[in-house]
DOFITI-887477 format. One record per residue: residue in three letters; x, y, z of N, C-alpha, C, CB in turn. Coordinates in pm, whole numbers, padded with zeros to 5 digits, always signed. Each point is the difference from the previous one (the first is absolute). Glycine has a CB too. Layout:
REM DOFITI-887477
AlaXYZXYZXYZXYZ...
REM end
This chain:
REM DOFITI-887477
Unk+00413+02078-06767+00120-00025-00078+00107-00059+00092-00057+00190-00161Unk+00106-00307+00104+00154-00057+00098+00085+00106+00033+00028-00215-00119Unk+00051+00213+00234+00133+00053-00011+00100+00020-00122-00044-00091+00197Unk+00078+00227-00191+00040+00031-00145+00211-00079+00027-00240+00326-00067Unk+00283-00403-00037+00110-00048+00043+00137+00049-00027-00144-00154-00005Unk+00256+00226+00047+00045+00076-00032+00156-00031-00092-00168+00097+00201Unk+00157-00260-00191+00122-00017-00105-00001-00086-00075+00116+00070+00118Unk-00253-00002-00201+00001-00039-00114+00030+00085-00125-00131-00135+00120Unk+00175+00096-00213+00066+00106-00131-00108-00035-00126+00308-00018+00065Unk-00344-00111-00055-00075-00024-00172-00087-00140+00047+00238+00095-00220Unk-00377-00066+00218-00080-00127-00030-00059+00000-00166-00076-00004+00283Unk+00102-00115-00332-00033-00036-00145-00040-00133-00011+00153+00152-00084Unk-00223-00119-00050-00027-00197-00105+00091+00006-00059-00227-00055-00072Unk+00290-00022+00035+00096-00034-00107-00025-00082-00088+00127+00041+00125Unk-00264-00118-00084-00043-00056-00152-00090+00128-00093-00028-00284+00119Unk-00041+00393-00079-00017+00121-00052+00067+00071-00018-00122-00020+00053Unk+00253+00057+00068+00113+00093-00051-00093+00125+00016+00162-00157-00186Unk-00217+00141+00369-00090+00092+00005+00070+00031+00182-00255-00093-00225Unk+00246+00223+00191+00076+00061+00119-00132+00076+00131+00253+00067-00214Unk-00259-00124+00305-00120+00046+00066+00052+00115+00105-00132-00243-00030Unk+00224+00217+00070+00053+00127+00070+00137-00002-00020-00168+00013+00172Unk+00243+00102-00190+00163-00016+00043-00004+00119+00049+00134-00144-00163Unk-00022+00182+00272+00032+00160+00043+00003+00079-00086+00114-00048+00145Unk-00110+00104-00284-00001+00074-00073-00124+00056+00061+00141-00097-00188Unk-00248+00017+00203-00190+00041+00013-00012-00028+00089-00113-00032-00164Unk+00147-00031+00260-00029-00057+00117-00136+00113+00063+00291-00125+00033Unk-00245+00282-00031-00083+00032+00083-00137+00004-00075+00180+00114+00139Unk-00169-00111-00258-00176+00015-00084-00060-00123+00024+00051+00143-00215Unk+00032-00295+00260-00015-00116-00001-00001-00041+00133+00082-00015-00209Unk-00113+00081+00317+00009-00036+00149-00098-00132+00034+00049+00271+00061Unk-00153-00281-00085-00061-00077-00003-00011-00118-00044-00035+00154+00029Unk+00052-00141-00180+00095-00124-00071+00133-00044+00095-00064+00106-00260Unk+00123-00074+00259+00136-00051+00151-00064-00085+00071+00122+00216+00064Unk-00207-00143+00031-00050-00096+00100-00060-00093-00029-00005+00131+00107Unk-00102-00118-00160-00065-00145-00072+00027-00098-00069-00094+00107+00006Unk+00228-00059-00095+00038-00131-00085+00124-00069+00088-00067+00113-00265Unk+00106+00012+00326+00129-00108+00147-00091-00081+00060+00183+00186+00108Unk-00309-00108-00061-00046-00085+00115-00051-00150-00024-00061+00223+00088Unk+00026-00230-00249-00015-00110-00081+00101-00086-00040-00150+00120-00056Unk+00244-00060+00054+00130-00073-00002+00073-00054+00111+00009+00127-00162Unk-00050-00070+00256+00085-00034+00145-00122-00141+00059+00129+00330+00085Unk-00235-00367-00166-00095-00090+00035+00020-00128-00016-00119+00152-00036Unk+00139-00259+00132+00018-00173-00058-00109+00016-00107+00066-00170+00239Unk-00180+00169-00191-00095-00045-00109-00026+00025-00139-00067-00003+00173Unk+00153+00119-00188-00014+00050-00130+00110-00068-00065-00107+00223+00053Unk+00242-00253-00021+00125-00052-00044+00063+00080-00118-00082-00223+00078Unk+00092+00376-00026+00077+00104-00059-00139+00023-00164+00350-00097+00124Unk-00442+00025-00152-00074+00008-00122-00095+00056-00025+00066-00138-00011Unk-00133+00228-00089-00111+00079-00027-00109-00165-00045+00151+00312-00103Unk-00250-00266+00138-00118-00140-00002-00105+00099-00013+00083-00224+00172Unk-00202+00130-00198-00143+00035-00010-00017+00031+00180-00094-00179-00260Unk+00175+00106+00368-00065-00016+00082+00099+00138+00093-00115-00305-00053Unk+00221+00324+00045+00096+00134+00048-00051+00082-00112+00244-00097+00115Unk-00268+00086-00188-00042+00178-00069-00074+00060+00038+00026-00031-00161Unk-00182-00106+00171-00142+00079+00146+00085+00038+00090-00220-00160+00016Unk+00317+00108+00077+00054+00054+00115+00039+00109+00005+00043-00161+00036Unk+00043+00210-00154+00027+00138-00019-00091+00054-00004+00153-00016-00085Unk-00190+00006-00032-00126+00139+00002-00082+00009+00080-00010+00008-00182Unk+00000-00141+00302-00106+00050+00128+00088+00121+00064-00124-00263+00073Unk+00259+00240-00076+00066+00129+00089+00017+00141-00074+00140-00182+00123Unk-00185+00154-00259+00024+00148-00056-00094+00063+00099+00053-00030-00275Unk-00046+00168+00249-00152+00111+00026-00115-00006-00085+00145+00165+00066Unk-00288-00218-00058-00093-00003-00044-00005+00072-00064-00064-00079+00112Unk+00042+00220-00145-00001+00112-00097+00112-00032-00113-00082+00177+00193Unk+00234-00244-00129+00068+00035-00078+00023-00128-00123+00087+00177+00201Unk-00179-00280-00137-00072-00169-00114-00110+00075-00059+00020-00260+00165Unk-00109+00376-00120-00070-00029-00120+00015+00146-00092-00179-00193+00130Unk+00263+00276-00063+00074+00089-00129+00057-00093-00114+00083+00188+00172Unk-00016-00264-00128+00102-00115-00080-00084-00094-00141+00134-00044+00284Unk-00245+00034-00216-00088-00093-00059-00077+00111-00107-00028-00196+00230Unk-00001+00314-00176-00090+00101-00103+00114+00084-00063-00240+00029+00150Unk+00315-00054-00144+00158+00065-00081+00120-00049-00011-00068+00159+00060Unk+00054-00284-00136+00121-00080-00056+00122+00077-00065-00175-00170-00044Unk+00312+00151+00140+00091+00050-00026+00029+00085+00103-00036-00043-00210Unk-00038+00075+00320+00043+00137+00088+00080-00048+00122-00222+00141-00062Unk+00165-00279+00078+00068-00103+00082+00035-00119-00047-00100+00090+00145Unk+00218-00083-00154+00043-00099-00160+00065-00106+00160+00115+00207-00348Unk-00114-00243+00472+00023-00093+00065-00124-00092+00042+00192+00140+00052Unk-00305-00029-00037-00111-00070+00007-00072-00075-00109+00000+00148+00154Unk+00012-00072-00272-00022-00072-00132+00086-00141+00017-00028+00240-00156Unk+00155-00250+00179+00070-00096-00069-00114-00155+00149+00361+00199-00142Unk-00360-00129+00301-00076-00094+00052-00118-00030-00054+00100+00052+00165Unk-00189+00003-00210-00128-00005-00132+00087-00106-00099-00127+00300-00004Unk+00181-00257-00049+00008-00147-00088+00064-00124+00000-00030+00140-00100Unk+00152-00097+00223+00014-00188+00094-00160-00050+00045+00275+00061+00162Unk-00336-00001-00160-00138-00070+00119-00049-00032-00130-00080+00150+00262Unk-00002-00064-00377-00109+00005-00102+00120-00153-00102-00153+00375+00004Unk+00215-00346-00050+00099-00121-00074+00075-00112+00075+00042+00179-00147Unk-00067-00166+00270-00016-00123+00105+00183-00043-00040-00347-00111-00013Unk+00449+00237-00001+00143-00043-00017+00089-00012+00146-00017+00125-00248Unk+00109-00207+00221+00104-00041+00109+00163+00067-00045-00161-00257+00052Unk+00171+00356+00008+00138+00076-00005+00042-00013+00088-00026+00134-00110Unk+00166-00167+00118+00077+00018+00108+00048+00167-00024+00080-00289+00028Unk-00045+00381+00138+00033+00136-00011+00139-00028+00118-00287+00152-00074Unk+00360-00035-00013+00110-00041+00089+00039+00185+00125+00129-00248-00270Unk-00115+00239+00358+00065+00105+00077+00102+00012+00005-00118-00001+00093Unk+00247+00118-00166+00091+00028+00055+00028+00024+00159-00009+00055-00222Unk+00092-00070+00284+00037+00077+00146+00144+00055+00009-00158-00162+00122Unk+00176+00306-00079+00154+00007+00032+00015+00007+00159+00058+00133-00232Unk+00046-00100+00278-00020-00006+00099+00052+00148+00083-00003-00270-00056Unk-00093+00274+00150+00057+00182+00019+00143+00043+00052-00237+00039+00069Unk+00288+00034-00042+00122+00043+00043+00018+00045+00108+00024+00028-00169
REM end
């Protein structure tokens, strides 16, 4: 898993109006953090969920925790949503809040 990043407040789609982590959850969502910053902080990806950054993510999830995801739709509703950027081959842009610490 990337370095977890510490000032961030809210990664989302906004063409879904789909919230993947914000501090409210952050800690049930630790993982989600790192992976979708670390996807975001990437030239190659250009801040966007793709067929080709969603494999990327879910190569960094935990193996157990892609194929819980896959045999129980809904339990990992971040990994689901990379399941269906890859399977519906969609282009979202995701945006990261940042504040800055004190």
């Amino acid at each position: 898993m990337p370095p977890l990043p510490l000032t961030v407040s809210r990664i989302y789609v906004p063409k879904l109006d789909y919230t993947v982590v914000s501090k409210q959850n952050e800690a049930m969502r630790m993982a989600s953090l790192a992976i979708f910053y670390d996807i975001y902080k990437d030239e190659q990806y250009k801040s966007r969920l793709t067929r080709k950054s969603a494999m990327t993510a879910l190569c960094m999830y935990d193996r157990d925790d892609v194929q819980d995801a896959q045999n129980t739709p809904g339990e990992y509703p971040n990994i689901d949503l990379l399941f269906r950027v890859y399977s519906q081959g969609m282009d979202l842009e995701f945006v990261v809040e940042e504040f800055m610490p004190q």
